[in-house]
RODOKE-368893 format. One record per atom (N, C-alpha, C, O, CB): y, z, x; residue number from 1. Coordinates in steps of 0.05 Angstrom, whole numbers. Glycine has a CB too. Example, Ala and Ser with C-alpha at 12.3 -4.5 7.8 and 13.67 -1.06 7.14 Angstrom:
<sites>
+--------+--------+--------+-----+
!     py !     pz !     px !   k !
+--------+--------+--------+-----+
!   -114 !    156 !    264 !   1 !
!    -90 !    156 !    246 !   1 !
!    -66 !    156 !    264 !   1 !
!    -66 !    169 !    285 !   1 !
!    -89 !    181 !    226 !   1 !
!    -45 !    142 !    257 !   2 !
!    -21 !    143 !    273 !   2 !
!      1 !    157 !    258 !   2 !
!     23 !    161 !    268 !   2 !
!    -12 !    114 !    282 !   2 !
+--------+--------+--------+-----+
</sites>
This chain:
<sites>
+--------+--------+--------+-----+
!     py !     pz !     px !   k !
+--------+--------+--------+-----+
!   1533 !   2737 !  -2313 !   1 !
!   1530 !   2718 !  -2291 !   1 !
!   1557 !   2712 !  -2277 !   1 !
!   1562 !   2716 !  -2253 !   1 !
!   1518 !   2691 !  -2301 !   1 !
!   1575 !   2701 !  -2299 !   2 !
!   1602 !   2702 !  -2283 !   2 !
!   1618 !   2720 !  -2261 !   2 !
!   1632 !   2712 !  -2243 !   2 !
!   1615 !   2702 !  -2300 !   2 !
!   1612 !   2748 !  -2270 !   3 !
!   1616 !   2772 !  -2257 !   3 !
!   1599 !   2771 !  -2240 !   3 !
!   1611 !   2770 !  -2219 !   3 !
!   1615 !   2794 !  -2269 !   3 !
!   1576 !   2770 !  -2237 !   4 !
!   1560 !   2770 !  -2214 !   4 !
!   1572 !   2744 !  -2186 !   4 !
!   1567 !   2750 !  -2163 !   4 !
!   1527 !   2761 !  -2228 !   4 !
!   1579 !   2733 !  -2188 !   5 !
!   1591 !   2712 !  -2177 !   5 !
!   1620 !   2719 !  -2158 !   5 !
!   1626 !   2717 !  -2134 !   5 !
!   1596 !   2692 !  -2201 !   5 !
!   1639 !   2729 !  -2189 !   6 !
!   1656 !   2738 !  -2175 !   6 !
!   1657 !   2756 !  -2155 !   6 !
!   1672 !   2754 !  -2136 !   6 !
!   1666 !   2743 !  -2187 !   6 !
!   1637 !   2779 !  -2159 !   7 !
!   1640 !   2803 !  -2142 !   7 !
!   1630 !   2781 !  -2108 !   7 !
!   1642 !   2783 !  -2087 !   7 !
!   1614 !   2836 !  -2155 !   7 !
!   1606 !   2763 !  -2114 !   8 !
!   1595 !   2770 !  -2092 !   8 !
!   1618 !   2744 !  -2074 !   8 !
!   1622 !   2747 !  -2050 !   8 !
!   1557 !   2768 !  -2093 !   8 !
!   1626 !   2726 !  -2084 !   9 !
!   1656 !   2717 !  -2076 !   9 !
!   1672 !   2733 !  -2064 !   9 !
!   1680 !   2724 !  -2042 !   9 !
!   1672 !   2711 !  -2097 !   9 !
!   1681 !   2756 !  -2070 !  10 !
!   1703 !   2773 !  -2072 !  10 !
!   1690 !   2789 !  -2036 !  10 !
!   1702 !   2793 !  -2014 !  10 !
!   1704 !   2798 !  -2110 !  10 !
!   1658 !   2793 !  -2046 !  11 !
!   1653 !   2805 !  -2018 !  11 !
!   1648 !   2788 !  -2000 !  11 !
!   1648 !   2801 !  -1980 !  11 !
!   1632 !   2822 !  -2017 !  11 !
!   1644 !   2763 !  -1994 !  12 !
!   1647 !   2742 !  -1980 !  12 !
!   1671 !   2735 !  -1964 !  12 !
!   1671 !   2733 !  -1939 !  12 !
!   1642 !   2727 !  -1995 !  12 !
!   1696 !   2730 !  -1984 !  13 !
!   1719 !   2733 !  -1974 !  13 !
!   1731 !   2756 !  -1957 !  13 !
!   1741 !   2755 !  -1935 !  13 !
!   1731 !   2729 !  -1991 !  13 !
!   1727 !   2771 !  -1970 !  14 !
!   1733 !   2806 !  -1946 !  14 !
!   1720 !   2804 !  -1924 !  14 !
!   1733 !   2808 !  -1904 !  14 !
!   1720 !   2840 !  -1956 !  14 !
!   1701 !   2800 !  -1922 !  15 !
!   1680 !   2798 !  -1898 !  15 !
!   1691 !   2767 !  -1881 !  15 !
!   1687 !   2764 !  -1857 !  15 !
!   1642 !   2796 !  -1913 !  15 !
!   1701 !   2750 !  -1894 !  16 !
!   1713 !   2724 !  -1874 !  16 !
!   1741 !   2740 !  -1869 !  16 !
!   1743 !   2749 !  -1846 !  16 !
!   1718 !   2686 !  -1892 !  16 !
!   1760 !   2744 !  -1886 !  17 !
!   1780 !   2751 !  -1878 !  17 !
!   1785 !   2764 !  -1862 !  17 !
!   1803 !   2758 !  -1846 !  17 !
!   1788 !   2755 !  -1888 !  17 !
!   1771 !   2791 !  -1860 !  18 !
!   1768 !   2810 !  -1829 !  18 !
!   1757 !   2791 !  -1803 !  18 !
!   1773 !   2795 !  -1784 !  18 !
!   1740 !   2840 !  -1833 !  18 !
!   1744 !   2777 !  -1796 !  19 !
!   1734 !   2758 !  -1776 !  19 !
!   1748 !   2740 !  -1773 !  19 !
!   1747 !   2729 !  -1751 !  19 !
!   1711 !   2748 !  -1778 !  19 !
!   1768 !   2728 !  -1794 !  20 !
!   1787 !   2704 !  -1789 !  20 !
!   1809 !   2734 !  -1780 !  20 !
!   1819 !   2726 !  -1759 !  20 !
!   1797 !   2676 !  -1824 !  20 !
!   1818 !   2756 !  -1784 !  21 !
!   1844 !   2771 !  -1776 !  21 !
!   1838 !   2766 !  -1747 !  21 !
!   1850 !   2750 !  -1733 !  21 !
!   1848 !   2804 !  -1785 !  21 !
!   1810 !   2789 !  -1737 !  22 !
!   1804 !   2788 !  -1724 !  22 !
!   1804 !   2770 !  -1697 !  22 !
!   1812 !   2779 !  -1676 !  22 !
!   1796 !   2794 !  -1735 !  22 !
!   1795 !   2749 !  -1698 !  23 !
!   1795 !   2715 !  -1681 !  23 !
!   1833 !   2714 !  -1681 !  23 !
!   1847 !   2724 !  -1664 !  23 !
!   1775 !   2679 !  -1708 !  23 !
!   1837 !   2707 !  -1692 !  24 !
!   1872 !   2706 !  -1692 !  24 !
!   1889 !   2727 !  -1677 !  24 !
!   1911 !   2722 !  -1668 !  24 !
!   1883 !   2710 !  -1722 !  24 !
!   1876 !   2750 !  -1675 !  25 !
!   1894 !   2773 !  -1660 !  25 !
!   1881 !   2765 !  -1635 !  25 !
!   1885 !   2781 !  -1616 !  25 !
!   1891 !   2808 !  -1669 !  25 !
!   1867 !   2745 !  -1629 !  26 !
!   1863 !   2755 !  -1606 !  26 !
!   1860 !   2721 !  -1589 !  26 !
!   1846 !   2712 !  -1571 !  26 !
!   1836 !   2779 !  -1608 !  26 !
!   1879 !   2713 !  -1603 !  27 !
!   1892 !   2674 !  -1593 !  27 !
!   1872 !   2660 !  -1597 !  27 !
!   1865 !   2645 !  -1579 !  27 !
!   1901 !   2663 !  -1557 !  27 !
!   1855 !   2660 !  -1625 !  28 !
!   1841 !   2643 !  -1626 !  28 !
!   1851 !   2624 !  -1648 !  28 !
!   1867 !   2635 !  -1663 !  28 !
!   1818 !   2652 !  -1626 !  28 !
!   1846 !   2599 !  -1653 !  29 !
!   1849 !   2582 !  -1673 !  29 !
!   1825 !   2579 !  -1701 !  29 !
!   1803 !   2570 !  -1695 !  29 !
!   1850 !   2558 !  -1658 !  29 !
!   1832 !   2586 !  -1728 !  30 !
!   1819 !   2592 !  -1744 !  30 !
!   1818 !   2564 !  -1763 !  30 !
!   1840 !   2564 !  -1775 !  30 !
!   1829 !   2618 !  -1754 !  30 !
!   1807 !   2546 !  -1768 !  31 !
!   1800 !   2536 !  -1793 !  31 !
!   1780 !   2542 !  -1808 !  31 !
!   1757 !   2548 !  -1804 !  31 !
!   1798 !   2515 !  -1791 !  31 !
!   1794 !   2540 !  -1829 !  32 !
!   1769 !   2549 !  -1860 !  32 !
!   1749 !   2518 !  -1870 !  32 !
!   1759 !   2497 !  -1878 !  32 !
!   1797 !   2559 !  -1899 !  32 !
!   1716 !   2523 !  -1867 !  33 !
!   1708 !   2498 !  -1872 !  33 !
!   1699 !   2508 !  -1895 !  33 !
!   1688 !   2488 !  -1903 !  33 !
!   1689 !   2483 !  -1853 !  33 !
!   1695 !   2527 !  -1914 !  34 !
!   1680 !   2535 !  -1932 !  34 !
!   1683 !   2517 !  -1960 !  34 !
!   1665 !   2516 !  -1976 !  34 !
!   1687 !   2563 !  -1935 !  34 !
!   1699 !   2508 !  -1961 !  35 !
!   1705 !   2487 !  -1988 !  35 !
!   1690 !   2465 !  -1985 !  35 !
!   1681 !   2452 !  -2004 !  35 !
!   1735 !   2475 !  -1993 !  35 !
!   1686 !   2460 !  -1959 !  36 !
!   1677 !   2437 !  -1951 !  36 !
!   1630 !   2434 !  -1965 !  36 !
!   1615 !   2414 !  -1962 !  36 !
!   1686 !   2441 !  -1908 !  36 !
!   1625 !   2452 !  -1974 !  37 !
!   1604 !   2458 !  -1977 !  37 !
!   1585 !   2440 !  -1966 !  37 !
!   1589 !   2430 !  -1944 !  37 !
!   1602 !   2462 !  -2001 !  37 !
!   1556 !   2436 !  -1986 !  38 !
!   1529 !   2427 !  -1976 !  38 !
!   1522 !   2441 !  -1941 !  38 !
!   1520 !   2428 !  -1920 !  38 !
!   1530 !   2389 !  -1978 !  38 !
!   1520 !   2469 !  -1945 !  39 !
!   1514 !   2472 !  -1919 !  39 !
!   1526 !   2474 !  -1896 !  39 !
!   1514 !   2490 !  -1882 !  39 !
!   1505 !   2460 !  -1916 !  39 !
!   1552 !   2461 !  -1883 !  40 !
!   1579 !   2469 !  -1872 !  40 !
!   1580 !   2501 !  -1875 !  40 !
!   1577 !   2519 !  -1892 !  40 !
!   1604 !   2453 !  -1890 !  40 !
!   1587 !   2496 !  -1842 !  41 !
!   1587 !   2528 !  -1834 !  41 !
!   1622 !   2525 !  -1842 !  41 !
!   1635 !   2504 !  -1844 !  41 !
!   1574 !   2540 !  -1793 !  41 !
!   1638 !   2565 !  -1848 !  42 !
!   1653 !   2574 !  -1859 !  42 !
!   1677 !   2570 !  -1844 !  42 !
!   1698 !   2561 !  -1854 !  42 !
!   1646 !   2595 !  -1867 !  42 !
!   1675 !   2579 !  -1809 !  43 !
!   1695 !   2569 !  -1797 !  43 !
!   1691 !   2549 !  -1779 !  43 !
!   1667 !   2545 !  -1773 !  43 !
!   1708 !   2587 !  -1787 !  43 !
!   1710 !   2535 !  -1768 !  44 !
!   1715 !   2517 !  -1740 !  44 !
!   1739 !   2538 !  -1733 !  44 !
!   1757 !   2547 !  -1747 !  44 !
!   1726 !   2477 !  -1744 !  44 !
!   1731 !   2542 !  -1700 !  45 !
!   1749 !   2566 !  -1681 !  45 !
!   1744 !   2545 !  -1665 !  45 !
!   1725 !   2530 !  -1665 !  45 !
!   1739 !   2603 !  -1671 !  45 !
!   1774 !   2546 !  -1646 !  46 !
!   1781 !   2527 !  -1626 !  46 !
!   1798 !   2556 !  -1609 !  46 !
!   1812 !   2574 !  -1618 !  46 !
!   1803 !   2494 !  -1639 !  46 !
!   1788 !   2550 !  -1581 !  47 !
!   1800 !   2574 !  -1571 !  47 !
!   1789 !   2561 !  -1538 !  47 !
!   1765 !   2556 !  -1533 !  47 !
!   1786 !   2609 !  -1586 !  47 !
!   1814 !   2557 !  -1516 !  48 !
!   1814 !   2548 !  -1485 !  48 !
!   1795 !   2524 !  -1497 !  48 !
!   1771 !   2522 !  -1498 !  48 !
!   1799 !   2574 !  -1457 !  48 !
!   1811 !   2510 !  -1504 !  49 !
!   1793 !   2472 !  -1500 !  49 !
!   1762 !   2477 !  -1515 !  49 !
!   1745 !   2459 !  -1513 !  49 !
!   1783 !   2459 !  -1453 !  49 !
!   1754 !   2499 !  -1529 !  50 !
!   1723 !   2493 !  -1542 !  50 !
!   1726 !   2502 !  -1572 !  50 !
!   1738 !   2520 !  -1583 !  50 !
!   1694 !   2514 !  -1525 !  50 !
!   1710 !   2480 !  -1580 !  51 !
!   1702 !   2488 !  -1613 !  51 !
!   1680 !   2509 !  -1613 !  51 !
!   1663 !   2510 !  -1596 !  51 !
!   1689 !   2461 !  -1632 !  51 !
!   1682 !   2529 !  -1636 !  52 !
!   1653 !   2539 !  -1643 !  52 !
!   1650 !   2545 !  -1674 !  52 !
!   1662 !   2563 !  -1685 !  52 !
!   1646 !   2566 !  -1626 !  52 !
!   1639 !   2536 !  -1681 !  53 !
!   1623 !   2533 !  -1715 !  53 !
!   1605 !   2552 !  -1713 !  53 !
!   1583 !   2554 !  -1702 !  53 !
!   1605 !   2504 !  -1724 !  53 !
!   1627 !   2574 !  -1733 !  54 !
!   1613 !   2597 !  -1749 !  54 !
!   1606 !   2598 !  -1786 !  54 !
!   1620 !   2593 !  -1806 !  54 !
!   1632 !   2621 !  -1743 !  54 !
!   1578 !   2607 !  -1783 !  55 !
!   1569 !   2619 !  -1809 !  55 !
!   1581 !   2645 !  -1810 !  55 !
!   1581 !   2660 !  -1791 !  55 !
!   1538 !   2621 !  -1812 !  55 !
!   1591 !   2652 !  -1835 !  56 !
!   1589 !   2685 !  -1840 !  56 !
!   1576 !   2686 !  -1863 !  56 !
!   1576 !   2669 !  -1882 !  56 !
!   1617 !   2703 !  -1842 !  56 !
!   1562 !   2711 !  -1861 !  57 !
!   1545 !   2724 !  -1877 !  57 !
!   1551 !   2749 !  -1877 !  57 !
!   1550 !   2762 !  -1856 !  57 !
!   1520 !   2721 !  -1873 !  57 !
!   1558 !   2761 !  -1904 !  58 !
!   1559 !   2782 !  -1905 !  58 !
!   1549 !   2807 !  -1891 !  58 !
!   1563 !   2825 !  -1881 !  58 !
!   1556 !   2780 !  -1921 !  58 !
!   1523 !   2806 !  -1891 !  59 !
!   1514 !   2823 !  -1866 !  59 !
!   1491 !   2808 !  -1855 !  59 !
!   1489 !   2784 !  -1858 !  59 !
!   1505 !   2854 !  -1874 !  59 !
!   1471 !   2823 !  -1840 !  60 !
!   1457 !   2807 !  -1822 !  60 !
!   1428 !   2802 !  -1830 !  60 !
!   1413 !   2787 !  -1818 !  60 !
!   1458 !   2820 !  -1795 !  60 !
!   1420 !   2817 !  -1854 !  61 !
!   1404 !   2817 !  -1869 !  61 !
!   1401 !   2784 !  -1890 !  61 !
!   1380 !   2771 !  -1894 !  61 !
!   1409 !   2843 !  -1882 !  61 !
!   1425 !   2780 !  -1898 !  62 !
!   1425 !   2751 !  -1909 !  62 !
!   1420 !   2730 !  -1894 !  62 !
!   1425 !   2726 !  -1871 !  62 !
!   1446 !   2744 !  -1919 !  62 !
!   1408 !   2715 !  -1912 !  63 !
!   1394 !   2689 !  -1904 !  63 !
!   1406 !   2672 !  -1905 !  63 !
!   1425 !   2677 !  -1920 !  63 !
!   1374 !   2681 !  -1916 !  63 !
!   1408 !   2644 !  -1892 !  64 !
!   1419 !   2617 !  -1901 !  64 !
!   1407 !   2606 !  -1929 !  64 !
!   1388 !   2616 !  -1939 !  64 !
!   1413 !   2596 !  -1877 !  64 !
!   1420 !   2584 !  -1940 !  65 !
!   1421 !   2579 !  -1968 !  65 !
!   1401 !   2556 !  -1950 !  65 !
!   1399 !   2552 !  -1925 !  65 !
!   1454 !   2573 !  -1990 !  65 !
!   1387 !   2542 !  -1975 !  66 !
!   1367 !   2517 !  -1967 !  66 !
!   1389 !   2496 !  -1955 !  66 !
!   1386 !   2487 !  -1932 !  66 !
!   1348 !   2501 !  -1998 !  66 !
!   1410 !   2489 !  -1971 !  67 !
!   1434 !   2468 !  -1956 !  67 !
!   1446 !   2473 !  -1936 !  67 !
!   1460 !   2457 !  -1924 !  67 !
!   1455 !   2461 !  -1968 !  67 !
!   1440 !   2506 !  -1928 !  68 !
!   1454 !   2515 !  -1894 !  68 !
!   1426 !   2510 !  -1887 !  68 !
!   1426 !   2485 !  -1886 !  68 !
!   1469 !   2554 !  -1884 !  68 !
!   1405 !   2517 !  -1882 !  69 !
!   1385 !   2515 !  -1867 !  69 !
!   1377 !   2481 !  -1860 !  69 !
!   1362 !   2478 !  -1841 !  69 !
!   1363 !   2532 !  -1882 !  69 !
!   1383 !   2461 !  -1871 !  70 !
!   1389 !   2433 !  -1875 !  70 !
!   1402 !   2432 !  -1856 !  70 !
!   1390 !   2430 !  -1835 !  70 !
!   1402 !   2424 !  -1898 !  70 !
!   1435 !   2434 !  -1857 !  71 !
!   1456 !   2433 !  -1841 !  71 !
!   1449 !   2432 !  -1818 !  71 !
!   1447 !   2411 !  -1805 !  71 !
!   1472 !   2451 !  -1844 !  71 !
!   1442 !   2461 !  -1807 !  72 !
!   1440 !   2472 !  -1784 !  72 !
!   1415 !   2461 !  -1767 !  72 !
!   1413 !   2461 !  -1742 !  72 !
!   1438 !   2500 !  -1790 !  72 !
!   1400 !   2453 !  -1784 !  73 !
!   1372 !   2431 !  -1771 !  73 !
!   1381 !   2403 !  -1765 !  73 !
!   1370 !   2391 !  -1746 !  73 !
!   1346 !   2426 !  -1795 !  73 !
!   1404 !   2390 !  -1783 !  74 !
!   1408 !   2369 !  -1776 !  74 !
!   1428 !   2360 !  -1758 !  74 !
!   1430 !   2337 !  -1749 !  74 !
!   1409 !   2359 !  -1792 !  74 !
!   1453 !   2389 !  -1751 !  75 !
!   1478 !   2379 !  -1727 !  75 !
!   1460 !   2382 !  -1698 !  75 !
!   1442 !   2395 !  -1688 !  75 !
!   1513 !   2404 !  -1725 !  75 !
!   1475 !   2367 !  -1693 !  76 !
!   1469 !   2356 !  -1667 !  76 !
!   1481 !   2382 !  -1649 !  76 !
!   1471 !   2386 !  -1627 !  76 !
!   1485 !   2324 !  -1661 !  76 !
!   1497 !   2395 !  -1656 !  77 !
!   1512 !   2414 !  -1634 !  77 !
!   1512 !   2446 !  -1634 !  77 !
!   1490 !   2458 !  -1635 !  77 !
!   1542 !   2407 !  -1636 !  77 !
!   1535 !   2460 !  -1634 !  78 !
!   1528 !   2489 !  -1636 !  78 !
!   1533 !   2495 !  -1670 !  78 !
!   1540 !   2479 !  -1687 !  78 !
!   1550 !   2510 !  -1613 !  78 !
!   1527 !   2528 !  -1676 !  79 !
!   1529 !   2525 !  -1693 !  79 !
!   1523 !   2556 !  -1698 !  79 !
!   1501 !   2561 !  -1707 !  79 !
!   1517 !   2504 !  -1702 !  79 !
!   1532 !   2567 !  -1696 !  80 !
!   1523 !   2611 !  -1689 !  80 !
!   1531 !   2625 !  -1724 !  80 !
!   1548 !   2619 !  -1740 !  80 !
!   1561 !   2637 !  -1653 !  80 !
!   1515 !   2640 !  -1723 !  81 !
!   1514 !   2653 !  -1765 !  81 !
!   1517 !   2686 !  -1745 !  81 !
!   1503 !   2697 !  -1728 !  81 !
!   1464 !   2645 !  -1797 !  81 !
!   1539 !   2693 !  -1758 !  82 !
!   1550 !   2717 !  -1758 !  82 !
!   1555 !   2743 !  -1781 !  82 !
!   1552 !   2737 !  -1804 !  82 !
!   1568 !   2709 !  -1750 !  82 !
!   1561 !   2761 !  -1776 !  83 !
!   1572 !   2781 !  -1804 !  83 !
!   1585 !   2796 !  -1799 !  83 !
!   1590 !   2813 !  -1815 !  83 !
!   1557 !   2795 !  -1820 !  83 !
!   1597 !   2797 !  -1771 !  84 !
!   1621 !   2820 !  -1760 !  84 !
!   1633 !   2799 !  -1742 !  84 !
!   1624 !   2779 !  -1732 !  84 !
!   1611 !   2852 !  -1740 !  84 !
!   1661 !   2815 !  -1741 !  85 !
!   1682 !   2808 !  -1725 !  85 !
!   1681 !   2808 !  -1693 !  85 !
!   1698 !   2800 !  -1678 !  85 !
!   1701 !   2825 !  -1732 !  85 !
!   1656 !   2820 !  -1687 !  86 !
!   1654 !   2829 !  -1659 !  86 !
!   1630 !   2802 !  -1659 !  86 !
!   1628 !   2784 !  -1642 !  86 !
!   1644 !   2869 !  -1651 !  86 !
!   1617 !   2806 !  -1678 !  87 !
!   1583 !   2782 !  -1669 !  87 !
!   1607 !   2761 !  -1675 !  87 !
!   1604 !   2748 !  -1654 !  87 !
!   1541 !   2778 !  -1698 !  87 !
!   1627 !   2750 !  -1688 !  88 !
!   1640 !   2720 !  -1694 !  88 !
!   1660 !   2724 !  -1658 !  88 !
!   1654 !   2703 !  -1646 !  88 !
!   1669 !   2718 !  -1735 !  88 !
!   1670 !   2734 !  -1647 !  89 !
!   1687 !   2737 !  -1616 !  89 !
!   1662 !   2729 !  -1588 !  89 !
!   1668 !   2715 !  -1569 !  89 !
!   1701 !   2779 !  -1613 !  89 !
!   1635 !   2741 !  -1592 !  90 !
!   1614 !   2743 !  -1577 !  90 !
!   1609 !   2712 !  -1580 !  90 !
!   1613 !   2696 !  -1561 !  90 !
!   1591 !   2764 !  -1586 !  90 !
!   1601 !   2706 !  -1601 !  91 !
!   1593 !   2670 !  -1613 !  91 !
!   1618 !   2659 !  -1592 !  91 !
!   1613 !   2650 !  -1570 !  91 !
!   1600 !   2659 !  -1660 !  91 !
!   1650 !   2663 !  -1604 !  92 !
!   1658 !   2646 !  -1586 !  92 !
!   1657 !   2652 !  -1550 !  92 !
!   1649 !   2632 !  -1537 !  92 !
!   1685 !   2642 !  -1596 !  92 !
!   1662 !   2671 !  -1538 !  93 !
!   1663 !   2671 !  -1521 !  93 !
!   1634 !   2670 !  -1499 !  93 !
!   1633 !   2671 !  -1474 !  93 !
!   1678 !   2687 !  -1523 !  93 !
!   1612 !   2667 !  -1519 !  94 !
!   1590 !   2646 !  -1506 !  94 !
!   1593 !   2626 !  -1507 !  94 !
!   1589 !   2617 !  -1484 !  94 !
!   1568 !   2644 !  -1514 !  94 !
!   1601 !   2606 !  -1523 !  95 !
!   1612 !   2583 !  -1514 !  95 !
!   1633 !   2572 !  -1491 !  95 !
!   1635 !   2550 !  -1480 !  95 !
!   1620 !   2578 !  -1531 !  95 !
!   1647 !   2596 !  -1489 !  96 !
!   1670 !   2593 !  -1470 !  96 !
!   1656 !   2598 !  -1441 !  96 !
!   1667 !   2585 !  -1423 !  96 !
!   1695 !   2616 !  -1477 !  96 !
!   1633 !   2615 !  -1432 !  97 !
!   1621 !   2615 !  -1408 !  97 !
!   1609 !   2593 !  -1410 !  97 !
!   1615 !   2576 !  -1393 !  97 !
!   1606 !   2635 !  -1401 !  97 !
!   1589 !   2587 !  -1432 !  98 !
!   1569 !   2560 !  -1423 !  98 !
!   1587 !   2539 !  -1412 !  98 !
!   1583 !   2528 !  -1391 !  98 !
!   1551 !   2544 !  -1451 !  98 !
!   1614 !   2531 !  -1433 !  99 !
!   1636 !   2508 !  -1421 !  99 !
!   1658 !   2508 !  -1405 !  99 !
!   1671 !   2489 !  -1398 !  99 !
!   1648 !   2496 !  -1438 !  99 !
!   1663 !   2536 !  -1396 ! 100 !
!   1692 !   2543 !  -1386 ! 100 !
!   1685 !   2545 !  -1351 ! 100 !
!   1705 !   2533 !  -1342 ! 100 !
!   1706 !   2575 !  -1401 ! 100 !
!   1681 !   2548 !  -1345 ! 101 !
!   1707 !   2540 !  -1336 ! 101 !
!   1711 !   2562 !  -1322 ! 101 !
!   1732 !   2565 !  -1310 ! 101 !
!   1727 !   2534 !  -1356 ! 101 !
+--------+--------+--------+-----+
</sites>
């Protein structure tokens, strides 16, 4: 069980860490919400005056957990579930047409 955990940790993190490189090379602002649990999406990206709250998921086949599906029913605001570096840049820069400007 323990091992099972670790690995899928281990692939979680690789898969944020390429999408947090990613967002950063390209002037965006990265916070990590993932500690923050019960459902809390993984990043807050601030990039030209807008927030955008990303899920990552390993790939696109995974599901939200019952406390993400919670979450995401109960904020009031945006809130985009991703699993690549290109779908986490698209998330923000839809936000940036809907508000920019």
């Amino acid at each position: 069980k323990n091992g099972d955990q670790m690995i899928r940790a281990a692939r979680t993190d690789e898969n944020q860490r390429t999408i947090v490189e990613f967002l950063r090379k390209h002037h965006m602002e990265v916070q990590h919400l993932h500690s923050v649990g019960k459902g809390c999406p993984d990043l807050l990206v601030g990039y030209k005056g807008v927030n955008v709250l990303l899920e990552i998921k390993r790939d696109e086949t995974k599901k939200l957990t019952p406390d993400q599906v919670i979450w995401h029913h109960n904020w009031r605001g945006q809130v985009a579930t991703v699993a690549t570096a290109l779908q986490a840049y698209e998330a923000v820069m839809e936000q940036i047409r809907k508000f920019r400007i």
